[in-house]
KENU-788095 format. One record per residue (C-alpha): x, z, y; residue in three letters. Coordinates in Angstrom, 2 decimals, padded with zeros to 5 digits, always signed. Each point is the difference from the previous one (the first is absolute). Example, Ala and Ser with C-alpha at 12.3 -4.5 7.8 and 13.67 -1.06 7.14 Angstrom:
2
<markol x="+012.30" z="+007.80" y="-004.50" aa="ALA"/>
<markol x="+001.37" z="-000.66" y="+003.44" aa="SER"/>
END
This chain:
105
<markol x="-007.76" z="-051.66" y="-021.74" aa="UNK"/>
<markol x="+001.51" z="+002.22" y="-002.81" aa="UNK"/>
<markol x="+002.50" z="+002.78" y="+001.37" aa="UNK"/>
<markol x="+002.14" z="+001.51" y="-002.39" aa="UNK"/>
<markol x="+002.59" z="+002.92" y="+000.45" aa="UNK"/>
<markol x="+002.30" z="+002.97" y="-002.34" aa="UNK"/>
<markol x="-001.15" z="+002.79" y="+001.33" aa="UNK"/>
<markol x="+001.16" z="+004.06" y="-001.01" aa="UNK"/>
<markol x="-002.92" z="+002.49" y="+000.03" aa="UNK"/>
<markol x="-000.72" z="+003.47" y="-000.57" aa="UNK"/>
<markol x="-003.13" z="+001.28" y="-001.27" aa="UNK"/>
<markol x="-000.77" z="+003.47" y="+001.44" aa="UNK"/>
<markol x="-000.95" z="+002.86" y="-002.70" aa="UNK"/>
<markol x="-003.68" z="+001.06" y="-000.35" aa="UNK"/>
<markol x="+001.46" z="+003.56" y="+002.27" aa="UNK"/>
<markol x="+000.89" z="-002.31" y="+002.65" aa="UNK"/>
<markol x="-003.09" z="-001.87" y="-000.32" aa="UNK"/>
<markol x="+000.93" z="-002.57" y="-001.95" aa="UNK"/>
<markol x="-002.17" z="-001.59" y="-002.78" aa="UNK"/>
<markol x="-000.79" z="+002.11" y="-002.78" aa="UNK"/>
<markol x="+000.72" z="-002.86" y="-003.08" aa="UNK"/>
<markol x="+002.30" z="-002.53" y="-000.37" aa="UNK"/>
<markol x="-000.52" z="-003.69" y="+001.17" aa="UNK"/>
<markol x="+000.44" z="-002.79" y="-002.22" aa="UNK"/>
<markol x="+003.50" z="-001.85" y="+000.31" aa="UNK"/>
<markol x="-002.24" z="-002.76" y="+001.98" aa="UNK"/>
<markol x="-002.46" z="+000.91" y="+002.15" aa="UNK"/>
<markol x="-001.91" z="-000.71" y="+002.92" aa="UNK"/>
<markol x="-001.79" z="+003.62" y="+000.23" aa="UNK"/>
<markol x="+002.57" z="+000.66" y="+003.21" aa="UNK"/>
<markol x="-000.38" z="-001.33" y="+003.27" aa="UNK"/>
<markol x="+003.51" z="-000.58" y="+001.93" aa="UNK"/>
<markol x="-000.42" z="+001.23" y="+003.62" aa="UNK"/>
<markol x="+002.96" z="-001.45" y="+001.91" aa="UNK"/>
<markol x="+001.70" z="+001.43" y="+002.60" aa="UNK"/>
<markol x="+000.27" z="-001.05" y="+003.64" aa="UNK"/>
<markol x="+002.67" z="-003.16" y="+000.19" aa="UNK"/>
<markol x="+003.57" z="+000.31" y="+000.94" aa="UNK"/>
<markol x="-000.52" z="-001.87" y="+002.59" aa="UNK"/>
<markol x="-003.55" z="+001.85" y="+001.69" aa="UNK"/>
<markol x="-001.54" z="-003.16" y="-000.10" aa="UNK"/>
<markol x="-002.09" z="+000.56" y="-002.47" aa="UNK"/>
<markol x="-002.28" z="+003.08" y="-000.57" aa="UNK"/>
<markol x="+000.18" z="+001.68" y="-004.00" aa="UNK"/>
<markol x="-002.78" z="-000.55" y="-001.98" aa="UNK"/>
<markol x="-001.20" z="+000.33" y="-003.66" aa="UNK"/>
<markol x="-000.43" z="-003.19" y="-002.49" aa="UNK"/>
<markol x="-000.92" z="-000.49" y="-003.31" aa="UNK"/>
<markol x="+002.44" z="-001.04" y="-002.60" aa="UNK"/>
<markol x="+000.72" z="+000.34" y="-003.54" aa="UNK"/>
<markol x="+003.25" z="+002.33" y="-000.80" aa="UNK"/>
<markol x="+001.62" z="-000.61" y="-003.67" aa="UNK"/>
<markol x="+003.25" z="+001.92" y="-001.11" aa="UNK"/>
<markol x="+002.92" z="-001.80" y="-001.29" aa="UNK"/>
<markol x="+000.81" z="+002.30" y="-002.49" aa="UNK"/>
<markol x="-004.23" z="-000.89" y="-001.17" aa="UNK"/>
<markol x="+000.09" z="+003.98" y="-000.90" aa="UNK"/>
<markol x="-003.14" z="+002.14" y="+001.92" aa="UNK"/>
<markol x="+000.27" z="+001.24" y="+003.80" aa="UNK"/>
<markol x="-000.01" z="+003.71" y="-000.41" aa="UNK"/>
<markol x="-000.87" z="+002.08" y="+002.69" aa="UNK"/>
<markol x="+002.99" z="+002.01" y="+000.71" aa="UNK"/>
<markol x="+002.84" z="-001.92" y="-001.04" aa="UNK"/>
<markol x="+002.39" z="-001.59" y="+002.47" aa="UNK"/>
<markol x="+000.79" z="-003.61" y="+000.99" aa="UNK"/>
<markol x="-001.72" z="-002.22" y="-002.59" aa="UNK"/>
<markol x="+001.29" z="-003.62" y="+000.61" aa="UNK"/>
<markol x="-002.99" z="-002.55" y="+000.54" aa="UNK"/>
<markol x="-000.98" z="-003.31" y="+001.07" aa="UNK"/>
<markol x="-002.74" z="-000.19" y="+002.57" aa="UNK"/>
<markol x="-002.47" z="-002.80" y="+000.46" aa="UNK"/>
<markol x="-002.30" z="-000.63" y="+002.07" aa="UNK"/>
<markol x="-002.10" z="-003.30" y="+001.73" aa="UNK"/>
<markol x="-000.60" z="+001.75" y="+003.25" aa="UNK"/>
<markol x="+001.40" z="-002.22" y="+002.34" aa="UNK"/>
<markol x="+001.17" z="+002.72" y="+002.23" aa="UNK"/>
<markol x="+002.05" z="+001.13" y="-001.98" aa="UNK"/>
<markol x="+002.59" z="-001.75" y="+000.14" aa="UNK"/>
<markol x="+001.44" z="+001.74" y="+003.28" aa="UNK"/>
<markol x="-000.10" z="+002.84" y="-001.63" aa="UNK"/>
<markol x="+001.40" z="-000.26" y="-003.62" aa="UNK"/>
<markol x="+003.58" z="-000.04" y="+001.59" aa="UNK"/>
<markol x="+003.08" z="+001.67" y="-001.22" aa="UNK"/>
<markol x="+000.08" z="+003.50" y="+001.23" aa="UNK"/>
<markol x="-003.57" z="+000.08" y="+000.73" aa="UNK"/>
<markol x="-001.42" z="+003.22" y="-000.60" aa="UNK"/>
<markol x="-004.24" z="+000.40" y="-001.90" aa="UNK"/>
<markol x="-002.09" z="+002.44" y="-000.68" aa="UNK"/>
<markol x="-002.16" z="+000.11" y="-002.88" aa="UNK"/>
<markol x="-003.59" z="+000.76" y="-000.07" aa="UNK"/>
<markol x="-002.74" z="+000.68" y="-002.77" aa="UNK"/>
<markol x="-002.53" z="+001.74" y="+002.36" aa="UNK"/>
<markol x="+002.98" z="+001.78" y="+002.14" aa="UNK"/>
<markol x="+004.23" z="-000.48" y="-000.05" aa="UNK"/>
<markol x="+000.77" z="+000.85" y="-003.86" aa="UNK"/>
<markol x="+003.64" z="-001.67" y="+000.60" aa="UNK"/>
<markol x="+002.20" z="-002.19" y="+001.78" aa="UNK"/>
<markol x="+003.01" z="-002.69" y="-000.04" aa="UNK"/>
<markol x="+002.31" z="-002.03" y="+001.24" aa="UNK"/>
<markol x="+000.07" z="-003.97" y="-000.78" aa="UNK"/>
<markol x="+003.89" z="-000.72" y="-001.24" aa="UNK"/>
<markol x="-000.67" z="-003.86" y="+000.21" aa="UNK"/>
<markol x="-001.93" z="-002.52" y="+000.54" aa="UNK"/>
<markol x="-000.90" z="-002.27" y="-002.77" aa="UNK"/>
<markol x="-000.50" z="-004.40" y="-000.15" aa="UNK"/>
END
């Protein structure tokens, strides 16, 4: 199963240890950790998925709420990728976070 959601994100600065480069405007160099469910019933965890801005211009560590589309396989997923579902993001350790805005078909 393919989940899709809009997502906003923030890439932390290098000072707040962010990444120290810019990302691609498609990438799947970030892992998304999720957070626990609305609902408790299901425990956060990280998954792999590929992250591509709409605007197809680089993620910049630093700048504030980048619009993207997130895909992933991970069948888990899906009761996560909810509206108003907070993420981390992880290279390594957190280098920024989001919210997903919608869910996509």
């Amino acid at each position: 199963m393919t989940v899709r959601a809009k997502a906003l994100i923030t890439l932390y600065p290098p000072e707040r240890g962010g990444l120290s480069h810019e990302l691609p405007y498609s990438t799947q160099s970030l892992v998304i950790c999720a957070d626990d469910s609305e609902d408790g019933r299901h425990p956060g965890r990280p998954f792999q998925a590929a992250i591509a801005a709409d605007d197809e211009e680089p993620l910049v560590p630093g700048e504030r709420l980048h619009i993207v589309t997130i895909t992933t396989t991970d069948d888990g997923a899906v009761d996560y990728l909810l509206p108003g579902m907070r993420f981390r993001l992880w290279c390594g350790h957190d280098v920024g976070g989001g919210i997903v805005s919608r869910r996509l078909i």
